[in-house]
N, C-alpha and C positions, 0 to 999 in steps of 0.2 A: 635689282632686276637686270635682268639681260638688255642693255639702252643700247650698247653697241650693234647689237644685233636687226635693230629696226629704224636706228638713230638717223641711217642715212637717207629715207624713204621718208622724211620728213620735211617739210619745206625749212628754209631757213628765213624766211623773208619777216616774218615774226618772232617777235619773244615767247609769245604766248603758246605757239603751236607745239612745241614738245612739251609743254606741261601739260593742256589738253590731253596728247596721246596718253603721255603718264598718269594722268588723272583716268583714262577710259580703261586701260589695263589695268590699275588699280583696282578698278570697280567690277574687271571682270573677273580677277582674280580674287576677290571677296564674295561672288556669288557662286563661283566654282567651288571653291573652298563650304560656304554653308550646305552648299547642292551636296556635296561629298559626305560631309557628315551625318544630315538628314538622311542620308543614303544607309552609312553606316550603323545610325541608330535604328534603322528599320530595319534592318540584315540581323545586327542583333536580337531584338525583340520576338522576328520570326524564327531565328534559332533559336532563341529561349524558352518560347512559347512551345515549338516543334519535339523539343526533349522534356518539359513538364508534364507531357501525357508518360512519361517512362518513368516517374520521379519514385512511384511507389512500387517500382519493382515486381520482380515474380514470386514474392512471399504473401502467402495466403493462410487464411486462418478459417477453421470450417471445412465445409463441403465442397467439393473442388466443381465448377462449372465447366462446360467447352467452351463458351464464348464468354469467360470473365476476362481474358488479355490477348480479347482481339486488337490491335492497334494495325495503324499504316504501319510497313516496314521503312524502317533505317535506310537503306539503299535497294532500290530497284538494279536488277541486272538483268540485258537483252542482250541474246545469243543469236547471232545470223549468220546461215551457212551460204556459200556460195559456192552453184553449183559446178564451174567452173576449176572451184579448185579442189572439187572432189575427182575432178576426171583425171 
């Protein structure tokens, strides 16, 4: 870890107080780090989930419906003009 960096905002009057410190960033750097990946694995999950409503494709068999592949789309795009830089 970076000790240099916080080593000196440390008392020296004890043994025990930078290992304390060390022991406290330890521990918050173990819950940043689970926070992260529980983060990660629900990002995946919701992407995964997100593209398995497209997994069967626009191949159909039979009588074609209008609202057989209604889905939410892929990417939304929003267009704004401003009037200003039409003058």
């Amino acid at each position: 870890m970076h000790k240099s960096i916080w080593d000196h905002l440390v008392p020296k009057s004890t043994d025990r107080a930078p290992i304390l410190v060390e022991h406290f960033f330890n521990t918050a750097c173990s819950l940043m780090a689970r926070h992260l990946r529980e983060t990660v694995e629900k990002s995946l999950e919701e992407f995964i989930g997100f593209f398995s409503h497209y997994k069967e494709g626009n191949d159909y068999e039979g009588e074609f419906k209008d609202l057989m592949f209604v889905f939410n789309p892929v990417m939304l795009s929003c267009t704004c003009m401003c009037l200003r830089a039409l003058l």
